[in-house]
N, C-alpha and C positions, 0 to 999 in steps of 0.2 A: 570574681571567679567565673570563668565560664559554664554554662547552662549544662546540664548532665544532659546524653544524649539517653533517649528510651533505647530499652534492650531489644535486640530484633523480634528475639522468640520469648517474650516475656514468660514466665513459670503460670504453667494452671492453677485456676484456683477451683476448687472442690466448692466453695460455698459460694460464688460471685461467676454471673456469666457474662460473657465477653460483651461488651457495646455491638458489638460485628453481628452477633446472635439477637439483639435484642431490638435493632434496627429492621427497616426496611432498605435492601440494600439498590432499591429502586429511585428510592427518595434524591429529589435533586442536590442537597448538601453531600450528602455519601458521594455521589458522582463527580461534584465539582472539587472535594476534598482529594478524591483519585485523580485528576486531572492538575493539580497544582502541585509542582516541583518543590516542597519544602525544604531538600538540604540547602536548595539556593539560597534560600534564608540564614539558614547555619553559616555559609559560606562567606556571604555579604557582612553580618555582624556578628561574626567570631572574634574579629580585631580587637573590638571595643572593650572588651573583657578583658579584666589582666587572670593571670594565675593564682593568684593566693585569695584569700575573704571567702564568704560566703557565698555559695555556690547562686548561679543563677537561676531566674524563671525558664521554661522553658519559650523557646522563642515559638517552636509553631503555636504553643498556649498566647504569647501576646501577639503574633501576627494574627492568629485567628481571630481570636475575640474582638480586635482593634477592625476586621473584614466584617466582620455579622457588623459590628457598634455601626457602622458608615452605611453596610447594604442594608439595613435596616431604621438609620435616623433614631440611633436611641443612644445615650445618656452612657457614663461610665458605667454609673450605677444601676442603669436597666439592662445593660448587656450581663452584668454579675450575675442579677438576680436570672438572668435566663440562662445562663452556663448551668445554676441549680436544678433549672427546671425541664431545659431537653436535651435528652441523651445526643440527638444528633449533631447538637450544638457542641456537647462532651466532644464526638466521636471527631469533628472536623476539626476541634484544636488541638486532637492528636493522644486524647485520652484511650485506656483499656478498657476500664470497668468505671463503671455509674460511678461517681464522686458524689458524695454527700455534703462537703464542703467544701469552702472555697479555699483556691491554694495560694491566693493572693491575696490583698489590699488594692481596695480599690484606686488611693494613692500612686502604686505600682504601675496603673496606665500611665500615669501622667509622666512619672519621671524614666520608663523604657520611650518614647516618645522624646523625651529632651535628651536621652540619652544617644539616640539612634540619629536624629535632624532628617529633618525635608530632603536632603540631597540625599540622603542613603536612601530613605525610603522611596525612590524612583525606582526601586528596585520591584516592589511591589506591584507599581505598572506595569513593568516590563515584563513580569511572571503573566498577569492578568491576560497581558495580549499572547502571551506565549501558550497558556493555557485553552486561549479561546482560537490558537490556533491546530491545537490538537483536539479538540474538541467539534473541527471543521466549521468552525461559528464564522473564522474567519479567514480568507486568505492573502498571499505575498501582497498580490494586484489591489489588494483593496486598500493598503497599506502605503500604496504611490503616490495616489491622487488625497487629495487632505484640504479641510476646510479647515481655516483659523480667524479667529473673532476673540474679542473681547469684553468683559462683564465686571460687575463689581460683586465681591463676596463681601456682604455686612457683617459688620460688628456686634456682637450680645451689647450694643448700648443704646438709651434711650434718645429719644432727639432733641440735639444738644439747642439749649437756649440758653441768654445772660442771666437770667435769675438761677434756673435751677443750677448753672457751673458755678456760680459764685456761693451759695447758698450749700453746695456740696464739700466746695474748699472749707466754711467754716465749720462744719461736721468734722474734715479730716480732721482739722488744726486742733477742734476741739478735741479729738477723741486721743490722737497723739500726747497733748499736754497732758492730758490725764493719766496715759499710759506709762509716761516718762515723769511725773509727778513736777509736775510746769503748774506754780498758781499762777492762773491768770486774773487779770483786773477784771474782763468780763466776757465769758466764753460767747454772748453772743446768739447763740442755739433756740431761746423762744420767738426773738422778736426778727431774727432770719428766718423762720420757719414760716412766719403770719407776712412777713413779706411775698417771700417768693408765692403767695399762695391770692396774694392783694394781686402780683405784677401780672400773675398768669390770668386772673380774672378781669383784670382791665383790659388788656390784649384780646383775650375772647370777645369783651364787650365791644370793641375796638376805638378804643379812650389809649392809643398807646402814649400820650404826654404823661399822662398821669401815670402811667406806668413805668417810663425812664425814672421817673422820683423813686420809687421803690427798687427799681436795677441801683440806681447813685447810690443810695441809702447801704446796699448788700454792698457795694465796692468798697466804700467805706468801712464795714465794719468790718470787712477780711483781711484793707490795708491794717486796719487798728492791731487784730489778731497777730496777723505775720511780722510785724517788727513790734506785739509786747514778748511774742516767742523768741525771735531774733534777739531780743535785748537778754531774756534769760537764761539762753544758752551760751553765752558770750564766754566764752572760755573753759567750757567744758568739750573736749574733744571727742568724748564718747560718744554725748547725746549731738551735737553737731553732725557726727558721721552717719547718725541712726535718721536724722531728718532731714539730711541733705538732700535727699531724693525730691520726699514730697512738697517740701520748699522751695526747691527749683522749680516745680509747676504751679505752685501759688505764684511767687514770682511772676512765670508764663503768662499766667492767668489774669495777671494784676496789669502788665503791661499789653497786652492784646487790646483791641476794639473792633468794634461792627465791621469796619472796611477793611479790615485787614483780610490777606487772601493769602493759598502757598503753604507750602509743608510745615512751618511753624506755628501755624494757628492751632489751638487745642482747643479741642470736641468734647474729650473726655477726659479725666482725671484719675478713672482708673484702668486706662486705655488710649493712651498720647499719642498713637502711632496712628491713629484713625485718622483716614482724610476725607473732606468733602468732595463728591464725584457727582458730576453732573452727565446723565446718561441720555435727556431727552425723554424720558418716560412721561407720558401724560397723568398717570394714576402717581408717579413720586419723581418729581422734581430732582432730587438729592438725592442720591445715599452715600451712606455713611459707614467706609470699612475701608478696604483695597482692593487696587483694580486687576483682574487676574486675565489672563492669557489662554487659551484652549484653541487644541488642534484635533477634529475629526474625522474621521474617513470621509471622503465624498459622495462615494457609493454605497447604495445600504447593503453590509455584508449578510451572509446569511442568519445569522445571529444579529442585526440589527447596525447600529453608528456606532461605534466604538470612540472613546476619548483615547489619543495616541498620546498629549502630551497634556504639559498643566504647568504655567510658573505665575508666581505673584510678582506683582510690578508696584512696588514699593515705591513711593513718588509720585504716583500717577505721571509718568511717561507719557509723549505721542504716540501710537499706534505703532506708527510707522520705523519709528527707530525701536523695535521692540521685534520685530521679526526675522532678522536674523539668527539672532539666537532662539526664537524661537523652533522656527526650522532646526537647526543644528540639534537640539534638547529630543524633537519627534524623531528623527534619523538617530540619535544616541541609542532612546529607548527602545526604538522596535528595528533597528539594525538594517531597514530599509532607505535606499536614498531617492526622495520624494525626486517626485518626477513634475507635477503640478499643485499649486498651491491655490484654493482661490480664497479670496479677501473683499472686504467692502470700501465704500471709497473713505471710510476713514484711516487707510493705509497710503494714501498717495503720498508719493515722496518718501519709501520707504527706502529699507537699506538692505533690503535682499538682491539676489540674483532677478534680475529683471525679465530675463529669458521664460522662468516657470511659475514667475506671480504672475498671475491674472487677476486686474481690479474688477469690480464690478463697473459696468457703463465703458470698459475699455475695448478700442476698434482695431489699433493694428495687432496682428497676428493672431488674431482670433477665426477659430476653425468651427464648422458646423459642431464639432466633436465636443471642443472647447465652449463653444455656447451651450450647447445642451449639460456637461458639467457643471458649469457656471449659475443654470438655472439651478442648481440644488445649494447652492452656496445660501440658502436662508433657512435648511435642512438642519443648519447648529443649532439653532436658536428654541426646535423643542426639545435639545441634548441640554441644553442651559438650564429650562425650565425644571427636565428631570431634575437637574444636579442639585436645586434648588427645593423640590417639593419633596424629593424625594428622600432626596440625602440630607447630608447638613450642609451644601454650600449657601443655603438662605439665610446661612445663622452661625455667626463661629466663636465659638466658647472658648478656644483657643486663646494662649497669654500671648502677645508679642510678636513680631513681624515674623516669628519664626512660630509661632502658633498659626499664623493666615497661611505658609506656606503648606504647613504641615495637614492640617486640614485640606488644602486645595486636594494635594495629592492621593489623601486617603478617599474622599470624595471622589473623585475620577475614577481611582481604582476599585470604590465599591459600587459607581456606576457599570463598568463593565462583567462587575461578578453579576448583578442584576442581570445584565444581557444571555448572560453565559448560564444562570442559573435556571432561567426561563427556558431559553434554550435545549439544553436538556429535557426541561420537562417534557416538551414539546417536539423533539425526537423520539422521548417513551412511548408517549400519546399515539406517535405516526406509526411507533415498532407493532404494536397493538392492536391498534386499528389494521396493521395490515394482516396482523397473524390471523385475528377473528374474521376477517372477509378471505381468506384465499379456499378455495372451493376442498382441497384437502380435508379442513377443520372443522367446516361447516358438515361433511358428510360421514364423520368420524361421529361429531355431534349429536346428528340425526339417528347413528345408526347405536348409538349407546347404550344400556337400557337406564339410563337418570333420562335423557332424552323422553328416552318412550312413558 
């Protein structure tokens, strides 16, 4: 059922006084709560609801809380516990009065989230910049000219090796049979345990022969495991159905080796969608998640670089064939049509319009204008940094290639509430500072008797 809408002029309460009264209506959430268009929200994910069941959350309740969770780098569970704890947190997800309790399940993130998808939720960029355009943070012109690069957003998984992935599968296998009441001849569990635990400390030592012995050993005992389970369930349709999943990636897991490379090699087991990216990094070789896509302003807007776009590239793609749509996804959101583009030479040979990408190291039709642009085309990369230290893009807890999207985008967009939030403050700061110096106040001041 759809969300009940709050009543315009809610009824007084005699015993409870408004968040409004109880606030600092100076404070920068109060300000940036006035500055974001919420019915837009209403508008974008009304569809999704049918008419009849149980009524819904309120949406500005989960867009808010889902904006603090991202501008802040906190946890399902530490954004809950801070709805309890400041009113202005209350006030920005569109409450009346103080709440003592929670009006949800913390569960409740997750599945308005699976409910919603990554592609609606572009909607929340597009508010982000619309708001930080009323905000004067940022303007049309800044919104032309765009720098686009690309990064890897990691996976919550540890770094995958042949002991621990095999050594993991016989956990699952065991813990499955047990669930589904599978006796097995020999779960395996102690003496894979004192393996994986030998192969990692030979490796350390760097004795890696002796430590193959102890990977064979684990290979072996997961094949043993996955066909005495395969033999047991041999005609039972139910439990078949219930373990087809994670038996296809033992399977996976059984048939892979060292050299194999490419979207079907598995990382992780409870996270298959994870690929190995290699970015050139001196401090990590590798990482391990998905390769995402960002577009910024070129020029610092007055509120700062704004992220204009965001998509995950699933596959790990070339660069190059990835920017067209890229382009197209930054002109959708912010309704401007980019005028200049610039990119590094990991785009040559791309598939955009060739006229308004400009590579780095590129000669013809390049303008003093366009060279001086161009030198700020390494400007993303502490937008990157932010998105990472700041936000959650360093770390994504997120289930499934639609958990990386989803993330990407609430990231970005609580990137720019950062920008915008700051912002504000920092317009008070100016309003203030000028009131207390204009010679009026000061001689008002002087002539007062607290003055004297």
């Amino acid at each position: 059922m759809r969300p009940k809408q709050p009543e315009a002029e809610p009824q007084a309460d005699l015993f409870r006084a408004r968040l409004e009264n109880l606030v600092d209506p100076r404070h920068a959430l109060v300000r940036l709560a006035g500055l974001i268009d919420w019915s837009r929200f209403e508008a974008e994910f009304g569809a999704l609801y049918t008419d009849g069941g149980r009524p819904g959350l309120p949406t500005r309740l989960m867009v808010g809380l889902h904006l603090l969770k991202h501008m802040d780098a906190l946890s399902d569970e530490a954004i809950c516990a801070r709805y309890l704890d400041s009113p202005y947190v209350q006030l920005f997800c569109g409450e009346v009065f103080f709440q003592h309790a929670l009006p949800l399940d913390r569960s409740s993130l997750t599945r308005w989230r699976q409910r919603i998808g990554a592609k609606r939720l572009e909607v929340l960029l597009a508010e982000s910049l619309a708001a930080a355009r009323r905000g004067g943070a940022v303007e049309d012109k800044h919104l032309q000219r765009v720098t686009i690069d690309t990064t890897v957003q990691p996976k919550a998984v540890t770094h995958p090796t042949d002991s621990k992935l095999l050594n993991r599968g016989i956990e699952i296998l065991a813990r499955l049979a047990r669930r589904h009441g599978i006796r097995l001849r020999q779960s395996y569990l102690r003496v894979a345990r004192r393996a994986r635990r030998e192969a990692a400390r030979l490796i350390h030592a760097g004795r890696r022969r002796q430590a193959e012995r102890h990977v064979r050993q684990l290979r072996t005992w997961l094949g043993r495991l996955f066909r005495d389970i395969g033999r047991k369930i041999a005609g039972k349709a139910a439990v078949q159905a219930a373990l087809a999943g994670p038996l296809g990636l033992i399977a996976r897991l059984l048939r892979q080796r060292r050299e194999d490379r490419g979207r079907d090699k598995l990382y992780s087991l409870h996270a298959p969608e994870v690929e190995c990216i290699g970015k050139g990094k001196a401090q990590a070789r590798y990482e391990f998640g998905v390769k995402v896509s960002l577009a910024t302003t070129n020029a610092v807007a007055p509120g700062g670089q704004f992220v204009l776009s965001a998509r995950a590239l699933p596959g790990n793609p070339y660069d190059g064939h990835t920017l067209a749509d890229q382009i197209a996804q930054t002109e959708r959101i912010t309704g401007v049509e980019i005028e200049r583009a610039y990119v590094d030479r990991g785009y040559r040979g791309h598939d955009a319009d060739r006229a308004r990408v400009f590579v780095s190291g590129q000669k013809r039709g390049v303008t003093p204008t366009i060279r001086r642009e161009r030198r700020r085309r390494s400007a993303i990369e502490p937008v990157i940094g932010h998105l990472k230290s700041d936000g959650l893009l360093g770390r994504n807890f997120l289930r499934g290639t639609e958990g990386d999207a989803t993330n990407l985008v609430l990231a970005a967009t609580a990137h720019n509430l950062r920008l915008l939030r700051v912002w504000l403050a920092w317009l008070l700061a100016c309003l203030l500072s000028l009131l207390q110096s204009s010679p009026q106040v000061q001689a008002e001041h002087q002539l007062s008797p607290a003055a004297a």
